[in-house]
N, C-alpha and C positions, 0 to 999 in steps of 0.2 A: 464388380470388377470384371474386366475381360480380360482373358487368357487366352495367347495362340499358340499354336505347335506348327511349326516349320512341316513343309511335307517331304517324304522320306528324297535324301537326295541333295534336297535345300538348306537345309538345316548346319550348324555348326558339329562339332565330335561330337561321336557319338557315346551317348548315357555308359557310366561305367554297369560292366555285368550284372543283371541284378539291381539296377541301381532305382533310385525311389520313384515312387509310381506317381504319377499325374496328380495335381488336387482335383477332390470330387469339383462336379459344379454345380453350382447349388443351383436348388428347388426351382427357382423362378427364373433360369438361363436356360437358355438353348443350345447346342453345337451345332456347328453347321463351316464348309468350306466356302471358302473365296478365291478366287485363284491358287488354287492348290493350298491352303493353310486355312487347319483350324482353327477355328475360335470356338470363344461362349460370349454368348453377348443376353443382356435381359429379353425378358417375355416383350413382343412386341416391339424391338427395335427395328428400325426399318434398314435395309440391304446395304442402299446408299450409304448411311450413318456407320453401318459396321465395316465398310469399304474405308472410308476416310480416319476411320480409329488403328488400320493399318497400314496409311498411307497413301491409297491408293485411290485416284482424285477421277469418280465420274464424270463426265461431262453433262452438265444442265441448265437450263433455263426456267424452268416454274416451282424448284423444290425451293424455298426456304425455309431456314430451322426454324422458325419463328408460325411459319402457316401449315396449319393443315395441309398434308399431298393433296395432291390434284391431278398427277398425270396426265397434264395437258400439253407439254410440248415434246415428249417420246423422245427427247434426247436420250434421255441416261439407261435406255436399252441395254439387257443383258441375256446372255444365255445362263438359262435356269433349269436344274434338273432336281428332281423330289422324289423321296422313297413313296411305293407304292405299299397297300394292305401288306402284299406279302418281302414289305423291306427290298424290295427292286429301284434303285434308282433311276429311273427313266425320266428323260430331257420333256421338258415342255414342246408343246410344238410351235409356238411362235417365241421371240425375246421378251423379256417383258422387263415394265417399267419401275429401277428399281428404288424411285422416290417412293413408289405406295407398297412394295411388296417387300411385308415382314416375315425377316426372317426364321426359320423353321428346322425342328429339330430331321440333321439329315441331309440336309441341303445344299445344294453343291453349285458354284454358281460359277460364274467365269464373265470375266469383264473383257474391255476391248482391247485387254495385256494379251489375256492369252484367248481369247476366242475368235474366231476370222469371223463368225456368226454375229459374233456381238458388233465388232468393228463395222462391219458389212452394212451393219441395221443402223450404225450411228450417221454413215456417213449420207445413207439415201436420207435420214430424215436430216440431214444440218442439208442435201441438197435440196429437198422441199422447201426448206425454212428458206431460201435463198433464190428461189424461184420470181419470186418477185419482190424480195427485197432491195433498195434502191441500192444502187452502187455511188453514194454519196459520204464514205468515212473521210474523205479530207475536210468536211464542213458539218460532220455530224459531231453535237457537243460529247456524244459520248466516243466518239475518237479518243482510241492511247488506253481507254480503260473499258474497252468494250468487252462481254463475255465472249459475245458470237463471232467477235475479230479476231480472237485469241479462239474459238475451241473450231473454227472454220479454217481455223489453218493447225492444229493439232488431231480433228477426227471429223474433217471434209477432205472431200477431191481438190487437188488440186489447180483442176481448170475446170469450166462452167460447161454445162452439154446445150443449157437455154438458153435459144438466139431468137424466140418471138420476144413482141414488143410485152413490158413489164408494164403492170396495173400502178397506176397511179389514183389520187386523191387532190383535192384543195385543200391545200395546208397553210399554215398550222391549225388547227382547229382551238380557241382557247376554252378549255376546259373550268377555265378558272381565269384572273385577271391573275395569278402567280403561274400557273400550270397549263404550257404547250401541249397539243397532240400532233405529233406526224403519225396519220395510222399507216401511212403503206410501208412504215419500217416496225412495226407491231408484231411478233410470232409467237399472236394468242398465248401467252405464260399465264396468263389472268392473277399475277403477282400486284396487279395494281387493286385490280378488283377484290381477290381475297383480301388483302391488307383492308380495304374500305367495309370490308362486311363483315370481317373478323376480329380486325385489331381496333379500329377508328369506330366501329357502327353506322358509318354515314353512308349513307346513300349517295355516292361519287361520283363514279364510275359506272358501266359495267357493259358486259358484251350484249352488240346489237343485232341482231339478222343471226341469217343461219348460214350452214353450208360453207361454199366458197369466198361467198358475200359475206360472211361474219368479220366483226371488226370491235375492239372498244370504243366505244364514246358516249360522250351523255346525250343527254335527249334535245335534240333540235330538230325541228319541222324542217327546215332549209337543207340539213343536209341531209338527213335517214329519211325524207321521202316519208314522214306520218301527214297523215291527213289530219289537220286543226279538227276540234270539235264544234259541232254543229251550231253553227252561231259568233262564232270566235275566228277572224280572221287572221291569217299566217302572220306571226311577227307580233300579236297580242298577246302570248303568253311570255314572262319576262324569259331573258335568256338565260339558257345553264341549268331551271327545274327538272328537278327526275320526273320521269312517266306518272309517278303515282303520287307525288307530291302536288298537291291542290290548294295548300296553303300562301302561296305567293311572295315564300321566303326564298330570300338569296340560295343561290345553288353554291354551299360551299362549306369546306373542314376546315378547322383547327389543325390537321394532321396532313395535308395534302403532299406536299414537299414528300415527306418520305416514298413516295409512288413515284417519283423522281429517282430518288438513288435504290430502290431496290428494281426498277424496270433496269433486265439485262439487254436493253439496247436503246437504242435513242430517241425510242416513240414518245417516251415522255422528257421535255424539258423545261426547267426553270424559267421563265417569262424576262427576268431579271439577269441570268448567266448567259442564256443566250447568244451565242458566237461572242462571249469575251473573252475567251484562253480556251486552251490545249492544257490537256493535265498534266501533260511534262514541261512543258513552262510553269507549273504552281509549287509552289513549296507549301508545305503542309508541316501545321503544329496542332499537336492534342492542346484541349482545352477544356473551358465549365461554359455555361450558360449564364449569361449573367442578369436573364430578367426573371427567374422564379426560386422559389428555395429547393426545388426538386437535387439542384443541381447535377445536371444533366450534362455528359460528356459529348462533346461535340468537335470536328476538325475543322481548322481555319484553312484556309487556302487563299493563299496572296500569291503575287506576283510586280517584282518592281515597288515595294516598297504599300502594295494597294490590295485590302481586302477584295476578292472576287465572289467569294461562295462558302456559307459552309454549312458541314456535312453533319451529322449524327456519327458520332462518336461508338466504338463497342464496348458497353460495358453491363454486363447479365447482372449484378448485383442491382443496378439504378434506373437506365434507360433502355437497356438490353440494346438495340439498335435503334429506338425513335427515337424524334424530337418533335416537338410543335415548331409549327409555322414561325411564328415568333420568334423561337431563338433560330430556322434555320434564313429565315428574312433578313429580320428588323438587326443589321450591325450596321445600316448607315448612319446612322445618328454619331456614330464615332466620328466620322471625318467630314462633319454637317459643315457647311459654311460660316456657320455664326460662333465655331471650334476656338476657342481663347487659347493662341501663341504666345501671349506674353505679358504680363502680369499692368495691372488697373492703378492706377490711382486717381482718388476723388482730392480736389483739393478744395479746403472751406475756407471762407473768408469771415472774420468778426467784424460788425460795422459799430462804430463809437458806441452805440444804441445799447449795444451787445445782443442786435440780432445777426442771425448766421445763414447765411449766405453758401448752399449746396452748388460745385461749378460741377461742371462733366466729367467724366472719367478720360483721362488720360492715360498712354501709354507710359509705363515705368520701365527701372531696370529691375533686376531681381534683388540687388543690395538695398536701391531705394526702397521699395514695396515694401520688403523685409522691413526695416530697419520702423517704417511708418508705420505698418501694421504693428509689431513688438510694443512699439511706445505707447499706441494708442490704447492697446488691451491691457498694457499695464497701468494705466492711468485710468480706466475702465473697474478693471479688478480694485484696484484703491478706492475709487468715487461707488461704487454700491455693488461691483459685480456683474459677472459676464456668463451669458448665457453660452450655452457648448451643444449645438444642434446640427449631429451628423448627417441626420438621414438614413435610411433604411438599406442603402443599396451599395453599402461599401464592403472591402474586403474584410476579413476579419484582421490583418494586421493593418492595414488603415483604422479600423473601430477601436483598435488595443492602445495606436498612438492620441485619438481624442479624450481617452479616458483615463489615460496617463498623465496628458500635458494638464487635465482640468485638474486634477487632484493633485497635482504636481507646483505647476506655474499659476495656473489663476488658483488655485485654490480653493477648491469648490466642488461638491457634486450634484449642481446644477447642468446635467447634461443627460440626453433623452433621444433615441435614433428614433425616435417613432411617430413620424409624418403621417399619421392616419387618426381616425378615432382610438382611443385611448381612456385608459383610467387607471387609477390608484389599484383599484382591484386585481387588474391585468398584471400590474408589477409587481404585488405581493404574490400572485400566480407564477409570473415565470418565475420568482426569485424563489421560491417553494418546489415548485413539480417539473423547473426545464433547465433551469441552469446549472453548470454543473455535472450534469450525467452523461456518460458516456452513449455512445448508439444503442437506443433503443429499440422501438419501432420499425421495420424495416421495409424496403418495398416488396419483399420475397415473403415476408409474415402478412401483409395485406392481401398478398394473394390463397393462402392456406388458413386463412383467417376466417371461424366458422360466422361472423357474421362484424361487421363496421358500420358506428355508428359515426354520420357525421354533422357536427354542429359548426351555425355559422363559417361553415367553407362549401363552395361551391366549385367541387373540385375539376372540372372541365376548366371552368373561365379563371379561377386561380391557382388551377398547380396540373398543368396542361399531362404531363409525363405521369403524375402521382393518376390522375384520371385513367388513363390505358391499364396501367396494372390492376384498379381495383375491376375494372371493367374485365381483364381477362380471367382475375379472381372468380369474378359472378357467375363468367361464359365458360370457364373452363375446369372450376372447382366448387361452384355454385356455393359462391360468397356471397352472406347476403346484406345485403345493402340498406344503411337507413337513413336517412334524411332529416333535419329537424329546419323547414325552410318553408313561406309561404304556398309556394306551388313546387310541382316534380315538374321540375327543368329538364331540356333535352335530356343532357346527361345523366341525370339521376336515370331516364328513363329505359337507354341505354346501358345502365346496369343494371336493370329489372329492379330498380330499387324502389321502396317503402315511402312514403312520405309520411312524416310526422306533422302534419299542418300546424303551424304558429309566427304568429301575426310577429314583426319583430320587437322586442323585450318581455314576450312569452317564452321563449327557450324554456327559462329555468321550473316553468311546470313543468314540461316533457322531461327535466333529467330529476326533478326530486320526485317526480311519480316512476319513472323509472328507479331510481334509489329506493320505493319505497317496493316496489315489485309488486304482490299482489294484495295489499294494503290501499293500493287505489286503482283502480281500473275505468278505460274509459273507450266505452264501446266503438267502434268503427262498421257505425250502419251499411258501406258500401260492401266492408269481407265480408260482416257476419262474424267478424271474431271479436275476441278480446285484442286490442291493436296492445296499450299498455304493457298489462301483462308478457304478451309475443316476444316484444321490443327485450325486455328485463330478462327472460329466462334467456333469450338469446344471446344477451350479453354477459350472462354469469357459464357460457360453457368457455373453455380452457381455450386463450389463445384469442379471445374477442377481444375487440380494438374500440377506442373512442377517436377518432382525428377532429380536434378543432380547431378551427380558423380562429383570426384576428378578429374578426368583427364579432364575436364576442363578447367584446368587452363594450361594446355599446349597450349593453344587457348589463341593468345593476344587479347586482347578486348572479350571475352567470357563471361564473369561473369558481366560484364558489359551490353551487348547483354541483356544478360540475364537480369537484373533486368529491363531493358525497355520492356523487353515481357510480364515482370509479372505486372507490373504497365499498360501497356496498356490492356491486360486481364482479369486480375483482378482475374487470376488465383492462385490458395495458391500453396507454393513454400516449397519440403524441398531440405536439404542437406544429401545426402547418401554416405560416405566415405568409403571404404573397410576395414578399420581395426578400432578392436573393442576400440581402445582408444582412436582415433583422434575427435569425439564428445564431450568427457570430457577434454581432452586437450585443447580444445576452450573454455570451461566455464572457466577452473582451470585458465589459462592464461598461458599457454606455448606456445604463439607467440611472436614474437617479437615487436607486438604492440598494443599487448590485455593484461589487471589484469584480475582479477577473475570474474567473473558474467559480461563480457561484457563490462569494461571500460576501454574505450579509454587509452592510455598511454599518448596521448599529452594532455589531459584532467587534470589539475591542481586539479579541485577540484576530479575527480575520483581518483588520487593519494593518496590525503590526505584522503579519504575514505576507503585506503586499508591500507595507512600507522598506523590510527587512528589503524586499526583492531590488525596488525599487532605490533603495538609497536613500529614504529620507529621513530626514533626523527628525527626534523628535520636539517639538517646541513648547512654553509655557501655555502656548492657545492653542495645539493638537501634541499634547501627549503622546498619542499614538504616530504622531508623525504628520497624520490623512483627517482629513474634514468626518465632525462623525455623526453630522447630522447628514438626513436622508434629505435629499437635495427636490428642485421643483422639475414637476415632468414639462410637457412643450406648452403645452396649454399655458399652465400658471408661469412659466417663464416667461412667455407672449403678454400676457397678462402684467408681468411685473417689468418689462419693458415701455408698455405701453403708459405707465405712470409713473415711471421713472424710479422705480425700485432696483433693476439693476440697470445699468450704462452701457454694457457691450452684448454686440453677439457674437459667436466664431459661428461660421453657415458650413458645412459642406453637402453638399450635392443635395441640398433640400428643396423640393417643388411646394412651394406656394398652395398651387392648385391643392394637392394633397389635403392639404390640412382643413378640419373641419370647418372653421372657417378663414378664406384666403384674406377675406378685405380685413378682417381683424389684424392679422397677421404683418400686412404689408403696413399696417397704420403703427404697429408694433417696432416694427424695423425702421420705419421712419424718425419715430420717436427718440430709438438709442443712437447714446453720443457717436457710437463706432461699431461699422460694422463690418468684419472682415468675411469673404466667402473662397471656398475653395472648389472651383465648380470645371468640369470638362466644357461646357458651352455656353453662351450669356443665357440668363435665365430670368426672373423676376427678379429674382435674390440677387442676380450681380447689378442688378440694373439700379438697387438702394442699397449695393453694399462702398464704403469706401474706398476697400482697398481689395482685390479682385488676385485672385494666384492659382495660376492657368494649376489642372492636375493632368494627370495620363487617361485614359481611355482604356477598359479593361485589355484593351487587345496590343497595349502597347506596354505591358505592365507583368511583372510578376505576382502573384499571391495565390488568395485560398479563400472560397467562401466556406461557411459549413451548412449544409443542408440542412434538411426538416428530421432529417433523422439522427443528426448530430455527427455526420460523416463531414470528414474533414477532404473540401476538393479541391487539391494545388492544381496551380495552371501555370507557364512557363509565360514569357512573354512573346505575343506570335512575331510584333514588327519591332524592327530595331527603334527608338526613340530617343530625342533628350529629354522629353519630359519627364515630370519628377514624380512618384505617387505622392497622395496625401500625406502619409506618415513620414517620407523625406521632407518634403516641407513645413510638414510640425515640426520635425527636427531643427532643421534652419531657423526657423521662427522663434522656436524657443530659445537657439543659440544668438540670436540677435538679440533676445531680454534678456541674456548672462544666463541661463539656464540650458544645464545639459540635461535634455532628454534622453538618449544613447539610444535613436531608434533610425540611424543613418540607411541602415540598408534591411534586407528583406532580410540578413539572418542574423542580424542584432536582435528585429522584432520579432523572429522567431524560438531564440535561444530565451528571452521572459516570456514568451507564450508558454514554450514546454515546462516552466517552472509552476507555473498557476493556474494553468488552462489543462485540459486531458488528463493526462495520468498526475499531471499538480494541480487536479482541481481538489476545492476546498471539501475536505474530511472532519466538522467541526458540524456543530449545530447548525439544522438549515435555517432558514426565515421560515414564519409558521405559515400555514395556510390561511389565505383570506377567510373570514367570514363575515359577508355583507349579505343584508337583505333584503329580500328581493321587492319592488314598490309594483305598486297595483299599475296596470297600463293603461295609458292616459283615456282621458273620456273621447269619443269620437261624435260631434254632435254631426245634423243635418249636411250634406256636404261638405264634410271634408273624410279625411281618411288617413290611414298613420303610413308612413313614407316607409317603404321597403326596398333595397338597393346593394348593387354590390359589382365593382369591376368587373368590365369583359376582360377575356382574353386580348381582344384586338380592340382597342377605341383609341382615347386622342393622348394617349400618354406619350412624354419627347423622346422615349426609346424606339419609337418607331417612326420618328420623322423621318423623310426623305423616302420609305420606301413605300414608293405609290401604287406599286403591284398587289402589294401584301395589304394597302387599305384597302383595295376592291374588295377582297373576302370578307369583311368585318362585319359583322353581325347589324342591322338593319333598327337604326334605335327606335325602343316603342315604349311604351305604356300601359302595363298589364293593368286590367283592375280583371274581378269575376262579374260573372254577370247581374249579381243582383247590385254592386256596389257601383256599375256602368247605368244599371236602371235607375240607380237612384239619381244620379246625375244628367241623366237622360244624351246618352252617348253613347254609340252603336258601333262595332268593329269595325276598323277602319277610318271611323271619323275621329277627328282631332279632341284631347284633352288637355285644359287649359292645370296645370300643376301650378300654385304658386301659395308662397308667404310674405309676408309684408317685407322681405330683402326686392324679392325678382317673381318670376317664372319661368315655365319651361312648358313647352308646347309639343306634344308627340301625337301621332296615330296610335290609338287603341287598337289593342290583340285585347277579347276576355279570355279569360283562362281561367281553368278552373284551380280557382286559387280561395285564400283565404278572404270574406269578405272582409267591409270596412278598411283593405287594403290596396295600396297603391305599389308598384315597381316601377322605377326608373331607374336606366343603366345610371350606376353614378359619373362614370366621366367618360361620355361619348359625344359624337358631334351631337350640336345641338340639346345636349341632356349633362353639363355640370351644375351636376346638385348640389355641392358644399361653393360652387362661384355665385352660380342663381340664384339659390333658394339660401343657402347660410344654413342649412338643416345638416340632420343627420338620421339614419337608421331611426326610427322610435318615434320621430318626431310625429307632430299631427299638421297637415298641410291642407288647402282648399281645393276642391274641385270643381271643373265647370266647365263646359264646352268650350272648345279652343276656335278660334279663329285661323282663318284661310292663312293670312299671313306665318301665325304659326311664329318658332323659332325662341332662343332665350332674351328675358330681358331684365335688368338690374338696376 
C-alpha cells in the first residue's frame, strides 16, 4: 500500500497534540519525496509510477506500463536529489529520466510543478523532438489524440526558434500491407520496437543507422542504402524480410496493429484507417472480440452510422492492452456486400409425378418467412425430426434461445454448436470437467503458472491474446512451456517451449505416461534428460496448468488420457476452443447431452430443473416435461438427414467449410424436407436453405460471449440497427407455431440465464467422466503419411472477408514434412508436394522441419490448402504423397 504525508504547510489541521504516530512502512517500501510529499511506495517502483499514484502526470513518450523502460525519448525529465554516505541530500547534476529511475529511500525529486530545472529540460527536449518533425497535424491520422500535440503545448515553447529547411523522407514506407511508416514524424520512443521484441517476439521492426541518421524501419535495400549480397540483385530478396531472416518468409505479426495505437505520434498508421476520420468525429463503444474465445476487449469506432477502426480495449485481467490483428482488422465482413436485409423464401413446386421441383430464393416479408418457416419445422418435427445446428460463434444468449426452442418446440435434443471435428468422447468431456464451473483458469494464473502444458491448441494461431500472456509468463516469470504437437511452431518457440513430439492420435501416450510419472520414461536423445519424467514432476508442483484445444477430440481416447493426467497431477485443467461461441454454447446447452448450467440430460431431476424454469408441463411421453434421451451430435444428425431419418434442419451461422466433411454435408441439407438458416450473409447454408432470416452482426447487437476461462463478456450494441439477434427471431418463430418462448429481448434471455447458468448452475451429480480407449495409430505404408493440421490465425475464413490489408500478412501456405519423410518421397524444400485421397488434392511447396516423421502438416483452411473441402480427411487420417506439379493448386 502507499502512504503520503502532505508537506508541512500543505497539508489539512493540524494532528491533535500528541496525536498517533505514522504507520511503520513496511520492510519491502521505500520513502522518498515528490514534489514536496511523502510517500512509501514498494522496493523497485519506478519515480514516474509513484508520480501518477499522486496525481501528478509526467510528460512522455517511450515509458509504457506494459514494456520495460528504456529512456529513450528524455521527456519525463526531472530534478533529483539523493542522500549521500553521510545522509546529505545533494541534487544530481544533470535531470534525469524518470521512466528508468527507481525510486529510493531519501529521495527527493521535483517535477516540472515545482522545478524551473525540471521544466527547463522538458521543454528543450519537446524542442528537439520538433526540430524536424513535420508540421502536418491537420492531415496527420493521429490528429485530436496526439501525445506530443497535447504535451507540446502543455511543456513546449510556445513559438518555434527553427527556421532551416526540415529533413524529410519518401513516405509511406509499407511496413506491412496493414502497417504505414512516416519516419520523419518518428521521436525514436522505440515503443514499436519494444512491443515487437518484448511483447509479440517478432522480428518487425526495428531501429536502423545511427546517430542523426537513425530512424525505424524494416529492412529494405531501396531505402536504408544496404548493399544486396554478393550475387543477388537489389529487389531479389522478397520485400519486408529482417536483416537476419534467410528463410524467405513473409515479413509479418499476428500482433502488428498494436504498434499502431501505442506509437505516441503518427509515424505509424493503419493502411486501412488511413485519412478516413478525425477522432472527434468518431464515437466510441467498449466491446469483446468476436473471432476467438479469449474474449478480448476491444473499442469500436464508427462514425455516420459506419465502422471506421477498432482499438484494443484496457483490461489487465484479459488483454491488458493487445489485440491480434484479426480482431483489430477483420470487422468488415459485417457490412460485406452479400449482407442479407431481408428475410428468403424458397418456394417448391410438386409435379403430378410427385417429384419436387427447388425454385430460387425470393425476397419475403417478415410475417410471410415466419409463418413458412413455423409450418414447415412443425411438419418437419411430426415427419421424423429436425436437426438444431447452431454453430460455434454465437452469443451465449443467442445459444440459450436454440436450446430452449429444441427442447421446447421441436422437441428434441438433437442439437450440436460444434462445426469442427468432434466426438462423443468430447461431450462426455465438457459435460464432466467444463460445464458448469464457474472461472477457473485464468490469464493472470498462466502467467505465475510454474509450468503449462499444451495439448492439441496451437495457441499463437488459435487464441492469438491467450498466446502473449503465456509468452510473457516464460519471458517474465519463466513459465515453462510444453507442447504435445508434431513440430515446435514459431510460437512454441517464442515461448522457449518444450516439444513433446507426436504424430496426431498419439497425444494420449504423452498424457498417460505422463499420468503415470516415473513408471514410464522416454528418453529425449537431443537434452540428455529424461523428457517424460521432466514433463510429470513439472506438472504435479502447485498451480501447474493443462490448456487443451478442440482438436482433441480427433484423438480416440484423448480427453480421456487427459483427465487421468490431471487427477494424477493434480494439475488445474482448462478448455481453450477457437471460436468465440463454443464456451457459452456448453453452459447454454446446445449439446446434445447437456441443459443449461451443466446438467446432464439423462439426469431426471436436472430435467425437471430446467423444465420447472422453463414452464413445461409435464406429458404421458416426457414425464419430466424435456426429451430425456441424449440426442445426435452434427455428424450423426448430417447422417440421419442424408437418409431421411430426420426431415428438417434449423442452420445458424454454420460454415459448411468447417465441418469435417463439407460435400457430405451439403448433400445432407439437400436431402431434408426443410431447411431453415439464420445467417448475417449468404453462405452455402443459405444458398440450400428454404427459408433464409437475415440476424444482426455482432456490432449491431447487444450480448455476451463467455471466454475460455469461463468469464462472462457483455458488450453493448456499437450501431443503432433494426435487425433482430438470433434469439429475437427464435422468439418470433416460435410464436408463429403458437409457442411462447419468452426470449423477446436481451433481458428476458438474461433473467433464465441467471436462474440456470453461473451462480444457478447445476449443484447435482455431474456426468461421469469419459473412459474410451485409446486405438493403436493407423499403419503408414510406402508413400503416404498421416495428415496433421490445424487453423491459422489469418487464412480463408468469411470473418475476414473484404479486408485485403489484413490478407497481405497471412501466413504463406506450405507443406511441412521432415526430412527423412520428404526423402522418402523424393521432394526437396521448396519444390511442390502433391497431398491427396481418393476425395481431391492439394498441392503446396515444401518447408522440412524438423518434425515428426511419417508426417504431413497442411494449413487446414488457407488459400489453396482446404483439407476437409479437398481431401474429406481429418487430423489422424493417412493421405498419399508424391511430387506435385508445376501447375500445383486444389482439386476435387
Amino acid at each position: 500500500m502507499t502512504t503520503t504525508t502532505p508537506a508541512p504547510g500543505t497539508g489539512s489541521a493540524a494532528a491533535p497534540a500528541g496525536g498517533a504516530a505514522k504507520p511503520p512502512v513496511p520492510a519491502d517500501h521505500v520513502t522518498f519525496t515528490i514534489d514536496d510529499v511523502e510517500m512509501s511506495v514498494p522496493k523497485g517502483t519506478l519515480v514516474i509510477r509513484a508520480a501518477e499514484q499522486i496525481g501528478i502526470q509526467i510528460p512522455r513518450f517511450c515509458d509504457h506500463p506494459l514494456l520495460e523502460p528504456a529512456g529513450a525519448c528524455r521527456q519525463c525529465l526531472v530534478e533529483v536529489a539523493t542522500p549521500d554516505r553521510e545522509g546529505n541530500v545533494r541534487p544530481m547534476p544533470k535531470p534525469q529520466a524518470s521512466c528508468t529511475l527507481e525510486a529510493t529511500p531519501g529521495m527527493v525529486v521535483k517535477t516540472q510543478r515545482t522545478s524551473p530545472v525540471a521544466d527547463k529540460a522538458q521543454h528543450g527536449i519537446m524542442e528537439l523532438l520538433l526540430i524536424n518533425h513535420p508540421l502536418d497535424c491537420p492531415v496527420c491520422d493521429k490528429g485530436g489524440e496526439c501525445p506530443l500535440q497535447n504535451q507540446a503545448m502543455s511543456n513546449g515553447r510556445a513559438t518555434s526558434r527553427f527556421v532551416d529547411v526540415k529533413r524529410t523522407f519518401p513516405k509511406p514506407i509499407a511496413v506491412s500491407t496493414t502497417i504505414l511508416l512516416d519516419r520523419e514524424r518518428c521521436v525514436l520512443c522505440q515503443r514499436c520496437t519494444r512491443f515487437s521484441a518484448e511483447i509479440a517476439g517478432d522480428a518487425f521492426i526495428d531501429l536502423q543507422k545511427r546517430g542523426a541518421a537513425q530512424q525505424i524501419g524494416r529492412f529494405d535495400e531501396a531505402v536504408l542504402d544496404f548493399a544486396p549480397p554478393a550475387g543477388q540483385a537489389p529487389g531479389d530478396r522478397p520485400v519486408g524480410l529482417a536483416l537476419e531472416d534467410e528463410s524467405g518468409l513473409p515479413f509479418a505479426s499476428y500482433f502488428s496493429g498494436n504498434t499502431v495505437q501505442i506509437c505516441p505520434v503518427g509515424a505509424l498508421t493503419g493502411a486501412a484507417y488511413r485519412f478516413r476520420s478525425r477522432p472527434f468525429d468518431l464515437v466510441s463503444t467498449p466491446s469483446v472480440a468476436e473471432h476467438d474465445s479469449s474474449g478480448s476487449a476491444i473499442r469500436v469506432d464508427h462514425r455516420r452510422g459506419v465502422v471506421l477502426r477498432r482499438l484494443a480495449g484496457e483490461d489487465p485481467l484479459v488483454n491488458e492492452e493487445w489485440i491480434t490483428d484479426r480482431d483489430r482488422f477483420a470487422f468488415t465482413w459485417q457490412s460485406a456486400p452479400d449482407r442479407l436485409t431481408h428475410p428468403l423464401v424458397r418456394d417448391r413446386e410438386v409435379a403430378p409425378d410427385g417429384t419436387v421441383t427447388r425454385g430460387e430464393l425470393r425476397p419475403a416479408s417478415w410475417a410471410e418467412a415466419l409463418e413458412v418457416a413455423a409450418d414447415a419445422l412443425t411438419r418437419a418435427r411430426d415427419a421424423g425430426g429436425v436437426a438444431v445446428l447452431p454453430g460455434g460463434r454465437l452469443t451465449v444468449e443467442d445459444a440459450y434461445a436454440y436450446a430452449k426452442l429444441a427442447r421446447t418446440w421441436l422437441r428434441t435434443n438433437d442439437v450440436d454448436h460444434r462445426a469442427r471435428s468432434h466426438s462423443a468422447e468430447e461431450a462426455d468431456f465438457l459435460a464432466h470437467a467444463v460445464a458448469g464451473y464457474p472461472v477457473g483458469v485464468t490469464f493472470p494464473d498462466l502467467e505465475k503458472a510454474p509450468a503449462v502444458l499444451l495439448v492439441g491448441l496451437e495457441a499463437e494461431e488459435e487464441a492469438g491474446v491467450t498466446f502473449l500472456r503465456l509468452r510473457k509468463g516464460a519471458v517474465r516469470h519463466g513459465v515453462r512451456v510444453f507442447s504435445v504437437a508434431p513440430f515446435a511452431s514459431r510460437g512454441v518457440q517464442r515461448m522457449h517451449g518444450t516439444l513433446l513430439p507426436a504424430a496426431p492420435g498419439t497425444e494420449a501416450e504423452w498424457l498417460d505416461g505422463i499420468a503415470a510419472g516415473d513408471q514410464v520414461r522416454t528418453l529425449d536423445e537431443a537434452e540428455g534428460t529424461d523428457l517424460l519424467a521432466e514433463v510429470s514432476d513439472a506438472l504435479r508442483a502447485p498451480g501447474a496448468v493443462i490448456l487443451v484445444g478442440e482438436r482433441l477430440a480427433a484423438t480416440r481416447g484423448g480427453y480421456s488420457a487427459l483427465l487421468r493426467a490431471v487427477a494424477a497431477t493434480g494439475a488445474r485443467l482448462a478448455w481453450v476452443p477457437r471460436r468465440a461461441g463454443e464456451r457459452g454454447g456448453v453452459e447454454a446447452g446446445t449439446l446434445p447431452n447437456l441443459l443449461p448450467g451443466g446438467r446432464p440430460v439423462a439426469d431426471a431431476a436436472a430435467r425437471v430443473d430446467v423444465a420447472t424454469v422453463w414452464g413445461v408441463p409435464a406429458t404421458d411421453d416426457q414425464p419430466t416435461g424435456l426429451p430425456a434421451t441424449a440426442g445426435r451430435d452434427v455428424g450423426e444428425m448430417l447422417d440421419a438427414l442424408s437418409v431421411g431419418q430426420l426431415a428438417g434442419a434449423l442452420v445458424g451461422g454454420l460454415e459448411l467449410d468447417d465441418l469435417p466433411d463439407p460435400a457430405h454435408a451439403r448433400r445432407a441439407l439437400e436431402a431434408a424436407d426443410v431447411v431453415v438458416s439464420l445467417e448475417v450473409r449468404r453462405s452455402a447454408a443459405t444458398e440450400l436453405a428454404d427459408v433464409v432470416l437475415p440476424v444482426a452482426p455482432p456490432v449491431e447487437r447487444e450480448g455476451a460471449f463467455v471466454s475460455w476461462e469461463g468469464r462472462v463478456r457483455p458488450f453493448p450494441a456499437a450501431l443503432a440497427s433494426t435487425a433482430m439477434t438470433d434469439h429475437r427471431v427464435l422468439d418470433a418463430l416460435a410464436d408463429a407455431a403458437g409457442v411462447s418462448l419468452g426470449l423477446g429481448t436481451v433481458d428476458a434471455v438474461r433473467a433464465e440465464l441467471d436462474q440456470l447458468v453461473g451462480d444457478g448452475a447445476w449443484d447435482g451429480e455431474r456426468a461421469a467422466a469419459p473412459d474410451v480407449e485409446t486405438t493403436e495409430p493407423p499403419a503408414v505404408a510406402p508413400g503416404t503419411a498421416v495428415l496433421a493440421s490445424w487453423r491459422l490465425l489469418l487464412d480463408d475464413a468469411r470473418g475476414q472477408d473484404g479486408e485485403r490489408y489484413l490478407a497481405g500478412t497471412a501466413k504463406r501456405p506450405v507443406a511441412r514434412l521432415s526430412a527423412t519423410t520428404a526423402a522418402a518421397v523424393d521432394v526437396f524444400d521448396g519444390e511442390l508436394v502433391r497431398v491427396s485421397t481418393d476425395r481431391g488434392s492439394v498441392t503446396l511447396p515444401v518447408v522440412v522441419t524438423d518434425m515428426v516423421d511419417h508426417v504431413v502438416w497442411l494449413p487446414l483452411r488457407s488459400p489453396g490448402s482446404s483439407v476437409h473441402a479437398a481431401l474429406g480427411a481429418v487430423p489422424g487420417d493417412v493421405v498419399r504423397l508424391e511430387p506435385g506439379s508445376t501447375d500445383g493448386g486444389e482439386d476435387a
